[in-house]
C-alpha positions in Angstrom: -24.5 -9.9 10.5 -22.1 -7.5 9.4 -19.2 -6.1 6.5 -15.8 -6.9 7.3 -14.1 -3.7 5.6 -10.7 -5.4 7.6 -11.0 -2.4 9.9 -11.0 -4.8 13.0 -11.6 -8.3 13.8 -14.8 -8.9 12.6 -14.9 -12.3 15.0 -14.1 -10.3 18.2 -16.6 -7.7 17.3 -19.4 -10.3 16.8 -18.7 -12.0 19.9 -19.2 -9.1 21.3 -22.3 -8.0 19.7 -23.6 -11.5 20.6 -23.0 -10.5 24.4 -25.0 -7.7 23.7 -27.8 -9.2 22.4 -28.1 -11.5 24.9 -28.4 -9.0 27.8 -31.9 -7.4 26.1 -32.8 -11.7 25.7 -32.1 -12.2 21.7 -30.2 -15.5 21.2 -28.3 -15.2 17.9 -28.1 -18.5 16.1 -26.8 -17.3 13.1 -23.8 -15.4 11.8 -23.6 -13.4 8.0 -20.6 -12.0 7.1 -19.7 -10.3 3.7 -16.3 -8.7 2.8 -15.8 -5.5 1.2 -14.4 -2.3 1.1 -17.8 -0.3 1.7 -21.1 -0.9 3.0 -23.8 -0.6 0.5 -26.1 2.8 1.1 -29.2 1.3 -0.1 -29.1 -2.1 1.4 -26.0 -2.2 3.8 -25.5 -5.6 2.2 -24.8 -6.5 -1.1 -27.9 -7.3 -3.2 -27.2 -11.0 -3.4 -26.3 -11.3 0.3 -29.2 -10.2 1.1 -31.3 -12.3 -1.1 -28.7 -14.3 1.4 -29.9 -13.4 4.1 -33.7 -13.7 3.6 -33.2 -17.5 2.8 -31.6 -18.1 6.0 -34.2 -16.1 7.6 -36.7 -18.1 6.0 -35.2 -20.8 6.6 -34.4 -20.7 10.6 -37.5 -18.8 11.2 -35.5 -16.0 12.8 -37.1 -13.0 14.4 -34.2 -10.3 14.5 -31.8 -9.9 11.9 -29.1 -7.9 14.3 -26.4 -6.0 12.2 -23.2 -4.7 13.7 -23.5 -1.2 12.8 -25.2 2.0 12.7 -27.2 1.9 9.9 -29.5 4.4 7.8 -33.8 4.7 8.2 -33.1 3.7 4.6 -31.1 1.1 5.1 -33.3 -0.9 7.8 -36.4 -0.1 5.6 -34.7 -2.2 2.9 -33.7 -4.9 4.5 -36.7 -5.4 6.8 -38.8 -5.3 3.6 -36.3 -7.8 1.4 -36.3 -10.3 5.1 -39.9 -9.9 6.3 -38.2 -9.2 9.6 -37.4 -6.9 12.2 -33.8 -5.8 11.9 -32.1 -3.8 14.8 -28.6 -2.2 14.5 -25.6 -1.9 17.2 -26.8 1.0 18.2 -30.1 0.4 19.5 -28.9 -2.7 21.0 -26.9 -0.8 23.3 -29.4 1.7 23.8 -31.4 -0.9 24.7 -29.0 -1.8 27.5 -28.4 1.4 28.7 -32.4 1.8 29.4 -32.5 -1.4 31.3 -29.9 -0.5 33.8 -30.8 3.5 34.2 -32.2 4.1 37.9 -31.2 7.3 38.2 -33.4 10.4 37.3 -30.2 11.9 35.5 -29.5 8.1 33.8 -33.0 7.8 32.5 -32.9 11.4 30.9 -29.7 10.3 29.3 -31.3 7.9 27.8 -34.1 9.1 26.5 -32.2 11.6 25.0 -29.6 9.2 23.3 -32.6 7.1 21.8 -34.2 10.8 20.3 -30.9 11.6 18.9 -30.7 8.5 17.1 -33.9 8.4 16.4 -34.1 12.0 14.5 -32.0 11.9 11.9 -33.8 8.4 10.8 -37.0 10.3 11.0 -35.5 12.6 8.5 -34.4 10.2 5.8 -37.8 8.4 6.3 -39.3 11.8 5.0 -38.2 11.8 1.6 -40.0 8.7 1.1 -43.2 9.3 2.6 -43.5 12.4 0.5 -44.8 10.7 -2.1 -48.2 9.7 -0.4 -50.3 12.0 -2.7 -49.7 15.5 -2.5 -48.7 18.0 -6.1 -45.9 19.7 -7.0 -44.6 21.8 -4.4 -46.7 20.2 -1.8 -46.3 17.8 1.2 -47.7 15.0 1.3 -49.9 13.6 4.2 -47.6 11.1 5.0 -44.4 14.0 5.3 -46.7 16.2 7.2 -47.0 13.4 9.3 -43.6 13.2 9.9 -42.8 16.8 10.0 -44.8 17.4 13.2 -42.8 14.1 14.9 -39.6 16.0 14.1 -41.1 19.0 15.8 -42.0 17.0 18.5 -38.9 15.3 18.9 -37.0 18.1 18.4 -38.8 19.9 21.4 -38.3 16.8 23.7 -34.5 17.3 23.4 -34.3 20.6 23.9 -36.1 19.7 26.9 -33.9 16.8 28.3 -31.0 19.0 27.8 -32.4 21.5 29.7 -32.5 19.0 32.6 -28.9 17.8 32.2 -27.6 21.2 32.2 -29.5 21.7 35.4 -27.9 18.2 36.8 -24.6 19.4 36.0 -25.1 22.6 37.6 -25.9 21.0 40.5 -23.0 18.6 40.5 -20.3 21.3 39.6 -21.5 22.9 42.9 -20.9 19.8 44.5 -17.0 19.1 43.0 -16.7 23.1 44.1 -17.9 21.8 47.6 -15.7 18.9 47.5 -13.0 20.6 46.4 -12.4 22.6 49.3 -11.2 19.2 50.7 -9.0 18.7 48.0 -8.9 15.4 48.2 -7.3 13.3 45.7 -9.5 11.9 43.0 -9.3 8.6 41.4 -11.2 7.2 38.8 -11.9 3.6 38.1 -12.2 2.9 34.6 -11.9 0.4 31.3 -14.3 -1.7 29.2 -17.5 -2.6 30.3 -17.5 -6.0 32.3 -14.3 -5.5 33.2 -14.5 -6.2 37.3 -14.4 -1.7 38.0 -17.1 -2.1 40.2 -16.1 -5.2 41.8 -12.7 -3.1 42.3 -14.1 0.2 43.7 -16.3 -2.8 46.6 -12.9 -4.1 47.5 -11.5 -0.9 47.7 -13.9 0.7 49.8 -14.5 -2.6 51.7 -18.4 -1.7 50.8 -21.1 -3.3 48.9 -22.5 0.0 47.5 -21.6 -0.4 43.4 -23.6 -3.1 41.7 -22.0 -5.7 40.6 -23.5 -7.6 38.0 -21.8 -10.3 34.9 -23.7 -8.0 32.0 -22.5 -5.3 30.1 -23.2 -1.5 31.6 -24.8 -2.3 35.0 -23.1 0.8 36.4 -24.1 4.1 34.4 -23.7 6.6 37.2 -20.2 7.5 38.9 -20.2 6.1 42.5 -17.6 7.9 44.9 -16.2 6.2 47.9 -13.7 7.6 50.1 -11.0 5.0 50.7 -8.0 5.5 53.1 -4.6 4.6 52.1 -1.9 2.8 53.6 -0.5 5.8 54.9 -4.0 6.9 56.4 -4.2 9.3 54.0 -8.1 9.7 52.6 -8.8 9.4 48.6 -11.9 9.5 46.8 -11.8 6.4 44.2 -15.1 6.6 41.5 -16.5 4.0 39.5 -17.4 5.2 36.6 -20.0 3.7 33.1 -18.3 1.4 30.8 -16.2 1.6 27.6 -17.2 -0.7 24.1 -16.0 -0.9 20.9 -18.2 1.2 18.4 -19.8 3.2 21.7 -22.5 5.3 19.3 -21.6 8.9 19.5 -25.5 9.2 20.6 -24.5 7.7 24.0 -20.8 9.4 24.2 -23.3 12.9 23.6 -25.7 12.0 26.3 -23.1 10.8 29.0 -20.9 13.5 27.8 -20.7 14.9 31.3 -20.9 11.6 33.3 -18.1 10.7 31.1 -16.2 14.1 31.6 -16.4 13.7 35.0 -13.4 11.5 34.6 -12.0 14.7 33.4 -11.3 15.7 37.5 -9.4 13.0 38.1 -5.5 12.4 39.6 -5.4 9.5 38.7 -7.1 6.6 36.6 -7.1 2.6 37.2 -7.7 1.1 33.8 -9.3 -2.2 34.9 -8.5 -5.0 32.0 -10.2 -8.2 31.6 -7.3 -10.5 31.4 -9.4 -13.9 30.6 -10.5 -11.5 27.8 -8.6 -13.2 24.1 -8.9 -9.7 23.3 -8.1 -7.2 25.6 -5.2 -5.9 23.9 -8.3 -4.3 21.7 -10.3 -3.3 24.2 -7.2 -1.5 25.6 -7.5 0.5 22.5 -11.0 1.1 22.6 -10.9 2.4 26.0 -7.9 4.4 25.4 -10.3 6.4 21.9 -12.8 6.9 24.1 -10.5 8.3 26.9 -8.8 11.0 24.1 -12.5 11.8 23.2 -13.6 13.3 26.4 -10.3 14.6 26.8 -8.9 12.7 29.8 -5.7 10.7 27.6 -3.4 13.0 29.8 -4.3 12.2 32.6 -2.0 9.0 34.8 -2.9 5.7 34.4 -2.4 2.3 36.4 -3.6 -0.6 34.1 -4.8 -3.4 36.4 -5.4 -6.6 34.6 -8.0 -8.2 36.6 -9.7 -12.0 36.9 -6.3 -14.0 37.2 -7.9 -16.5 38.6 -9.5 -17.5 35.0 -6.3 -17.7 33.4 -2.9 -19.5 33.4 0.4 -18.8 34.6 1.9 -18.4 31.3 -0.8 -16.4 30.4 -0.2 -14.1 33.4 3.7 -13.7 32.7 2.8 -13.2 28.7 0.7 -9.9 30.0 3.8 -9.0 32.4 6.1 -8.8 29.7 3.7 -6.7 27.6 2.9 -4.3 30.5 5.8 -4.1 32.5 4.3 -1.6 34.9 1.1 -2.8 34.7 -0.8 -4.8 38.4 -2.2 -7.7 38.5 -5.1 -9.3 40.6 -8.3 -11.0 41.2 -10.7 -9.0 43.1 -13.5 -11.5 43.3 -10.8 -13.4 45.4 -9.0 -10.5 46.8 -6.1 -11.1 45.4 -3.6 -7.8 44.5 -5.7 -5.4 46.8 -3.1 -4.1 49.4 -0.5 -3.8 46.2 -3.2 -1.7 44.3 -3.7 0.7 47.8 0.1 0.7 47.9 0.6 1.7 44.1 -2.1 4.4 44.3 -0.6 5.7 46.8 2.8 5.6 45.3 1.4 7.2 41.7 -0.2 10.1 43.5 2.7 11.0 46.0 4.5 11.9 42.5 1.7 14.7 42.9 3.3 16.5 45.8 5.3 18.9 47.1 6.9 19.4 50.5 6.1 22.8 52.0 7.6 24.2 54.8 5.0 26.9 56.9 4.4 28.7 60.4 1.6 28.2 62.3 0.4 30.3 65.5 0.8 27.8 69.0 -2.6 28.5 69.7 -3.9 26.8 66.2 -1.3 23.9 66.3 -4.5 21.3 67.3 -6.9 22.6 64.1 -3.8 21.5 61.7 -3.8 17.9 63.0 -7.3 17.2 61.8 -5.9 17.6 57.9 -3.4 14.8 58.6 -5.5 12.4 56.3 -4.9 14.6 53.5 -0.8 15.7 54.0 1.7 14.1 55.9 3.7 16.3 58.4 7.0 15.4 57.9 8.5 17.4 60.8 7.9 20.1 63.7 9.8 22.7 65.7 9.1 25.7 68.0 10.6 28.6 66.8 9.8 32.5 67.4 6.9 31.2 69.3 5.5 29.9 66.4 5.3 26.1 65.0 7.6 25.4 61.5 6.0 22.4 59.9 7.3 20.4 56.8 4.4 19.3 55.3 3.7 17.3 52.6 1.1 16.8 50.0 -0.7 18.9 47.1 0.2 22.4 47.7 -3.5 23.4 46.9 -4.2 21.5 49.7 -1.5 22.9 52.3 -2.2 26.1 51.5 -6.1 26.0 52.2 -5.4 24.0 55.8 -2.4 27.0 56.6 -4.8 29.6 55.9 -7.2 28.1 58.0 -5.2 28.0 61.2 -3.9 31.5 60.2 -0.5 30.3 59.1 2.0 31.2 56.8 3.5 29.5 53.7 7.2 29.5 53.6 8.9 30.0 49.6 
């Protein structure tokens, strides 16, 4: 069920949520929809839609009442008391989701903590009302001391799962600081969830590494292939966790730096659903969730992907929209070579040529960065080699150092 405050379409984002529930196995079979400017802050609903909603309740037998937002402890208490029934909000669907496709040891933590988070404030608000469970003036109740030593408990719990992450991203900064004395380019796959990114970084790589799977979120973790180009130049291409609309800021705080890993990148493939009726809205959504973690700067390839599902017209419609934009279907291998080609293209926009010396006897050690920068050109002169190189200057510079070379201005 939901409000429709005609901030979006309230259709699309039921379908959606509908997807959602299905992947943790609830089958919706009923839809509730009241339009106003507000949500109500005692019953999310207004009073006589949910005297509504308990009838239909009743009268279906339903065991969920799912609502498409975040709501209050207060909130849920209401209508779980008014229905008889157990009523979940957006939130904890996807949190759901998230826990049933966490391997890792780092996507587990993130998890947990994202269900803590949520779960606190709630804790909070529940407070005020078990208060009144005996007690005098001035005094807590049994039922808020109760409650106060959860909080503590909860409380500690975080603390202690951010303590891990930070340890995790100590570890992984190390890593990029590793990997960045190859300096090779980075590209990150990304887009809403279900999009075919995984499917895209497989085909890339010509690997079988990413899971693939028709549900939302069944990739949490970056996964980094190196993938040669058609010029034999090496990149590193990453898949990375999914976007949605209404992605709770529990789960954007928990996967802040999975998410910011994005951050590092050259370059980013926004993988669109084209089959999707709305994926001009969940361009939108992926593009908010982009300027949140700061990575809206950074170049972008949209790829709309699946063009087997859809028709012609459909296909030239989208080309008119997104001039620039590629098109392909992965699952057929359709629009890979032109996807090599145009990430190639975007991050030779990236580099410089450089023109440096390098000693005859340390010509051969230069030759084994060739899958990195391109040497344009070679002479003997002075009894040392000039090279014309080209590539990211970062990158030159680190290799000419190396062979104990000079950089030319």
């Amino acid at each position: 069920m939901a409000v429709d405050s005609g901030d979006f379409d309230i259709d699309e984002s039921l379908e959606e949520l509908e997807l959602l529930s299905r992947n943790i196995g609830l089958y919706p079979i009923e839809r509730l929809v009241q339009r106003r400017t507000f949500v109500d802050s005692k019953w999310y609903l207004g009073r006589g839609k949910v005297k509504k909603l308990a009838k239909v309740v009743e009268a279906f037998n339903i065991g969920y009442v799912i609502v498409d937002d975040e709501i209050t402890a207060l909130q849920r208490k209401n209508l779980e008391n008014a229905t008889s029934t157990k009523v979940l909000d957006r939130t904890q669907v996807i949190l759901e989701i998230f826990a049933k496709h966490a391997e890792s040891e780092e996507g587990k933590i993130q998890v947990e903590l994202a269900k803590l988070q949520y779960e606190l404030p709630r804790i909070v608000g529940l407070g005020r009302e078990m208060s009144r469970l005996g007690g005098g003036i001035g005094t807590r109740g049994p039922g808020e001391q109760i409650l106060q030593r959860k909080r503590s408990v909860i409380r500690k719990r975080i603390s202690l799962l951010k303590k891990k992450l930070e340890e995790i991203e100590r570890r992984r900064k190390l890593q990029r600081k590793k990997r960045s004395k190859g300096a090779l380019y980075k590209v990150s796959i990304v887009g809403y969830t279900n999009s075919g990114k995984s499917s895209l970084l497989n085909a890339l790589s010509r690997g079988k590494d990413a899971k693939v799977a028709d549900e939302p979120f069944a990739t949490l973790q970056p996964i980094t292939r190196r993938v040669k180009l058609p010029s034999g130049k090496v990149v590193l291409i990453s898949d990375t966790v999914g976007f949605i609309r209404k992605l709770p800021h529990t789960i954007v705080e928990a996967f802040r730096a999975t998410l910011e890993e994005i951050k590092n990148s050259d370059l980013l493939i926004h993988v669109v659903d084209i089959s999707d009726l709305f994926y001009e809205t969940k361009i939108e959504e992926s593009l908010k969730v982009l300027k949140e973690i700061g990575a809206d700067d950074i170049p972008r390839v949209i790829l709309f992907n699946k063009i087997d599902l859809v028709s012609k017209e459909m296909i030239e419609l989208s080309m008119e929209r997104f001039p620039k934009a590629l098109f392909s279907s992965v699952k057929n291998g359709v629009g890979i070579a032109e996807i090599l080609e145009r990430i190639e293209s975007e991050l030779s926009k990236l580099e410089e040529t450089v023109r440096c010396l390098v000693p005859i006897d340390n010509i051969g050690k230069i030759y084994s960065y060739l899958d990195r920068i391109s040497l344009e050109n070679q002479r003997l002169m002075d009894g040392r080699f000039e090279l014309v190189l080209r590539g990211r200057r970062d990158l030159i510079s680190e290799a000419i150092g190396r062979v104990e070379g000079e950089v030319l201005k």
